[in-house]
N, C-alpha and C positions, 0 to 999 in steps of 0.2 A: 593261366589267369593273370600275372604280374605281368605278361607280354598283350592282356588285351586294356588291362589299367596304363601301361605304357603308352600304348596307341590312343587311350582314350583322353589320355592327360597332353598330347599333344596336338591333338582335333581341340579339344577344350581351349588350350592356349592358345592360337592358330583364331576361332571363331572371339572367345575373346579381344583378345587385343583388335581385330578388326574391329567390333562396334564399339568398346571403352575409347580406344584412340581417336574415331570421327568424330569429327563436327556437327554432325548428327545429333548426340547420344548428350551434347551438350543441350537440347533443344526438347530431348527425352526428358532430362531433368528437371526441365524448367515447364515441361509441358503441366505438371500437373499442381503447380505452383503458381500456376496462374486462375484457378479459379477460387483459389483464398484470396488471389488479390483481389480480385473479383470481387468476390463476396465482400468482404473488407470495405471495397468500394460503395458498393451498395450497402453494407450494413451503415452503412457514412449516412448515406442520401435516407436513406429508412431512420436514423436517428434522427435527420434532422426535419423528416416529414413529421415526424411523431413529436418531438417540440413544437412544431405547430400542434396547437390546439383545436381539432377540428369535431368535438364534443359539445350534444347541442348546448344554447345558454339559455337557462329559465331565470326569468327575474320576477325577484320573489318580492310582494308589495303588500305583506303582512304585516299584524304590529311588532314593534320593537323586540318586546319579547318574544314573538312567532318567530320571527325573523331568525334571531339566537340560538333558539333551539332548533330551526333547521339547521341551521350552517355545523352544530356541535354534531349533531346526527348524520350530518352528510362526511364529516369530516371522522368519525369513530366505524361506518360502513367503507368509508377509502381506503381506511386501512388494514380491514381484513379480506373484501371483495377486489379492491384495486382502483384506484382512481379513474383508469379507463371507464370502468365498468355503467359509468352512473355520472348524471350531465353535470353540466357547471351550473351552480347557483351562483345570480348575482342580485346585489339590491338593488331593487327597482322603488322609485316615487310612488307614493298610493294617486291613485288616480281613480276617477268614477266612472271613469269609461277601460276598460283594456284595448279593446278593441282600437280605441285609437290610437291610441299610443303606441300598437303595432304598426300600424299604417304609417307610422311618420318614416321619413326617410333616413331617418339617422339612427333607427331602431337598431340595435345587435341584437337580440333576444328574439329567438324564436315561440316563445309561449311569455305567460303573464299569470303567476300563482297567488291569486287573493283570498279571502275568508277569514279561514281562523285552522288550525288542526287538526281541529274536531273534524270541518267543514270545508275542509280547501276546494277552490273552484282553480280549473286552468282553462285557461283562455288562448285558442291559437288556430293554424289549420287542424284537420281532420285528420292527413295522414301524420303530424307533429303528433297530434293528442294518442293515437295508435301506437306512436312511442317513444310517448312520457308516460302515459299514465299509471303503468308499474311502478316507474322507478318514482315517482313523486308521493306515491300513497306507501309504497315503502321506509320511504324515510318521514311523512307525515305520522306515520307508525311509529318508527322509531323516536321521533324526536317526541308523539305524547308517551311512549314507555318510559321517558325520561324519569318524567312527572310522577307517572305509577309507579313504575319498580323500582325495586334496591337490585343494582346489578352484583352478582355473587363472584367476588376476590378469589381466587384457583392459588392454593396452595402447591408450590414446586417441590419434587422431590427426586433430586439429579442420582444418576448411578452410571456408573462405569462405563459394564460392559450390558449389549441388550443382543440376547443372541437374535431375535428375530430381526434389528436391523441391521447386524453384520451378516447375514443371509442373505437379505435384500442386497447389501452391498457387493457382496461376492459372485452374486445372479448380476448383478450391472456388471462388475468386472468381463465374465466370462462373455456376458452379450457384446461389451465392445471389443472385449478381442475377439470376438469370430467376425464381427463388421471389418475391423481393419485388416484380419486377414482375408476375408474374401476381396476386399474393394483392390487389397492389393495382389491376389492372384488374378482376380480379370483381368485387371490392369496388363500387367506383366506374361500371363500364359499366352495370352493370343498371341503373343508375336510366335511363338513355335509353329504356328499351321505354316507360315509360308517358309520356314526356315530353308527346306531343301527344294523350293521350287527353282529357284533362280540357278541353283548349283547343276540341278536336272537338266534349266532350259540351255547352261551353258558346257554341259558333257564334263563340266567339275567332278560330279559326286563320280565317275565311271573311275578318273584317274585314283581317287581315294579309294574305292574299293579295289582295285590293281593293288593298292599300297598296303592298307592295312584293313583289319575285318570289320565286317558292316556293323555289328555290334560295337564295336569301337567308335564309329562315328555319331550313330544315336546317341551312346552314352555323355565321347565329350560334347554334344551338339550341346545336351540337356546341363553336363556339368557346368559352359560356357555360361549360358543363360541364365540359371540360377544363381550364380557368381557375379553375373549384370546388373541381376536384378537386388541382389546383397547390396554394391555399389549404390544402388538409387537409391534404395530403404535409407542406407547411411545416409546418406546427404539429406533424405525428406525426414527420417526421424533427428537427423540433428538439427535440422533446421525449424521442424516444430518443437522440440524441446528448448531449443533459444528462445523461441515466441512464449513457449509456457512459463520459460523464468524472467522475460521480460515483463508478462502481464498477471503473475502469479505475485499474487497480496501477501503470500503466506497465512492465510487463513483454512489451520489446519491440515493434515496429513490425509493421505489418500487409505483408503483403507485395504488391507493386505489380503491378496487372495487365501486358501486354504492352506494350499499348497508354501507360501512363500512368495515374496518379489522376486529374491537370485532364481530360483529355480522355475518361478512362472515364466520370468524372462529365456530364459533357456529352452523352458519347450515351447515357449511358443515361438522362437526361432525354428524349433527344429519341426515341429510341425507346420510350420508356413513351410519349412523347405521339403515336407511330405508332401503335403498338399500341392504346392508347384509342381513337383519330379512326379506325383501319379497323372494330375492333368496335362503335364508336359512332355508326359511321355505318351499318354496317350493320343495329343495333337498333333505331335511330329510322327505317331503312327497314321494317324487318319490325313496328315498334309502332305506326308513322304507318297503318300498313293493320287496326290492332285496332280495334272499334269500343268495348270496355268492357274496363274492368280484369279483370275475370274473365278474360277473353280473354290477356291481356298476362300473367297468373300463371300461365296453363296453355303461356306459351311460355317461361315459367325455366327448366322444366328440363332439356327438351331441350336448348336453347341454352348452360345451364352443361355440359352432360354434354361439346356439343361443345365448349367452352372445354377441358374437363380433355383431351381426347383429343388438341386442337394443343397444350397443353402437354406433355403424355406427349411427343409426335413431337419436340418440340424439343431437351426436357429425353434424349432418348435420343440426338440426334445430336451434344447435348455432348464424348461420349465416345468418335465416331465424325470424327474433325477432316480433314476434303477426302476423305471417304468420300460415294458417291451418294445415302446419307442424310440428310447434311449439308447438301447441297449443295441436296437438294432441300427440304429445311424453310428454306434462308437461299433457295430463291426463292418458296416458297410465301408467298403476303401474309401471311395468318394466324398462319404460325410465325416468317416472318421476324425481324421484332422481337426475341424471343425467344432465337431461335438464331444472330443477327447479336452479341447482348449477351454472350454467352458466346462468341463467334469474339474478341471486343475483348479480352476476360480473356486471351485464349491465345497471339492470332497479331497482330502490330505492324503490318500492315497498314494504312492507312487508306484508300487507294481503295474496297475493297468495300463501303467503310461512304456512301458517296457515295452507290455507285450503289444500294445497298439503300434509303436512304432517298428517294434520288429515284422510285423503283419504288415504294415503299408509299405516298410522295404520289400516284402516280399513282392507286392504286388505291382510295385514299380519295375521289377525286373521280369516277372512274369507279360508284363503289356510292352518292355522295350522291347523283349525275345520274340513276342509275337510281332510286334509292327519289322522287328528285321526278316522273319521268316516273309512276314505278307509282302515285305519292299522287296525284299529277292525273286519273289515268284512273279508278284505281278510287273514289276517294274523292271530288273534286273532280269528277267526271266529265265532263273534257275531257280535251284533247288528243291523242284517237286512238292509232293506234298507236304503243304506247312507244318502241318500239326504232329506227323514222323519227327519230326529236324526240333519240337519243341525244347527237352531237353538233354539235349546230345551237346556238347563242347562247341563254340564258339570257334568257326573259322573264316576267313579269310572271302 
């Protein structure tokens, strides 16, 4: 066993340092960094589309005091509804005609609001009046409720702690850590399909099975990778964490999963690196059998479809806490990971997190054992029947 962690720790090293040291890997980094700029970019041009005011304008040519109590009434619905929500009032001259004063050339105002409260008339096109005429007798509503009601003062009564919104809080926690861990195993797993195709196409992988045991090569293939993929994480978590303490107001603390911050943060390392090593192992079973890259691009997408569909399953038992749904995505290997990180956010437990993890080791070594047996037989073309050779000692 120390002789196939020896071979596996120098395959490991060996694939490592090949993709950390290229000039490649610099391009890797920056690859998924470029669509915050992106966004960035475009959040720019979207702020400054939205400073433009492109909300219809109705000018209102009622009396002084109509006038008033629109503008108060327009102005106490902007700010519970949203200023978007509900057009611009502007004053308009009374006039006896509206109709013409639309018609002038220098008109900004797409309608013309005269009468009185009671009685507001709007003046303008058809498809205009189809929609204003909510939002105008809305607030004609509101500005006569002025007049009528006494609006009732809401006594405040602060407290602490409210377990039902440190729940909700804990249910957000655990949903964005299964987002950021899925976005970053797609991300990072796919590259394991084509790992051993180029070494196949160049009679590499024969020399290394000469050398050391084919088990040894899956493992450091997967240790490499995973180790790769630690490197990115660093560099894209420290680099949004810069961005969070550049744009972070300090306006209050993030709220702590069940489980702990030290100890959230630690599985959910260690489950991202479950979750990578089960599907990593699995795709460098199912690529080690490709014989050309063509081959290996026409198995993306099946393979991501199933990725979204164990995410769906997990991401829905979130909501579902020691429900049969639950229970069965924290024992399926696949979702485990997933639906174990979101159990952390919610329930203080730690024992399940034991046994979960020692259960997805297992099954990562169980899918490396088989993808060696299947690469020997079908590719290598030894070792007989797979499922004989399943667990017998590891050689050469």
């Amino acid at each position: 066993m120390m002789q196939l962690w020896r071979a596996a720790f120098v395959i490991a090293r060996r694939d490592f340092t090949a993709v950390v040291l290229s000039r490649t890997f610099i391009l890797f980094l920056l690859g998924p960094l470029l669509p915050i700029l992106i966004g960035f970019a475009f959040g720019g041009l979207g702020d400054k589309i939205s400073s433009t005011d492109l909300r219809p304008v109705v000018g209102v040519a009622m009396s002084a005091q109509d006038n008033a109590a629109l503008m108060r009434a327009h102005d106490r619905l902007a700010q519970r509804m949203g200023d978007q929500t509900l057009p611009r009032l502007r004053p308009a001259p009374a006039t006896p005609s509206p109709r013409i004063q639309l018609a002038r050339p220098d008109s900004e105002v797409v309608a013309i609001l005269t009468g009185t409260l009671a009685r507001p008339v709007l003046t303008g096109k058809a498809q205009d009046l189809d929609r204003l005429q909510g939002d105008i007798g809305l607030l004609s509503t509101a500005a006569l409720a002025e007049r009528s009601l006494q609006f009732v003062t809401i006594e405040r009564e602060e407290v602490a702690t409210s377990l039902g919104a440190q729940a909700q809080a804990r249910l957000i926690i655990g949903r964005i850590a299964q987002v950021v861990m899925f976005f970053l195993t797609i991300l990072l797993a796919g590259m394991i399909l084509s790992n051993l195709v180029e070494e196949k196409t160049n009679k590499i992988i024969e020399i290394l099975a000469a050398a050391v045991p084919i088990d040894a090569i899956f493992l450091g293939k997967l240790m490499a990778m995973l180790a790769m993929s630690f490197v990115g994480i660093a560099f894209w978590g420290g680099t949004a964490f810069a961005i969070f303490l550049a744009l972070h107001d300090g306006g209050g603390a993030l709220p702590a999963p069940a489980v702990g911050w030290p100890i959230f943060l630690i599985l959910a390392v260690l489950y991202f690196a479950m979750a990578y090593t089960l599907l990593g192992s699995l795709f460098l079973g199912i690529g080690a059998q490709a014989a050309t890259v063509r081959e290996v691009q026409t198995l993306n997408m099946p393979i991501t479809m199933g990725q979204m569909l164990i995410f769906f399953f997990a991401s829905y038992a979130v909501d579902h806490m020691g429900s049969p749904a639950e229970l069965a995505a924290c024992i399926f290997p696949f979702s485990s990971p997933f639906a174990m990180i979101a159990r952390a956010g919610q329930d203080a437990a730690l024992w399940p997190h034991l046994v979960a993890l020692v259960w997805q080791a297992a099954f990562v070594a169980l899918i490396i054992r088989v993808g060696v047996l299947l690469f020997r037989r079908h590719v290598m073309q030894s070792g007989g029947r797979w499922w004989r050779n399943l667990f017998r000692p590891a050689t050469g």
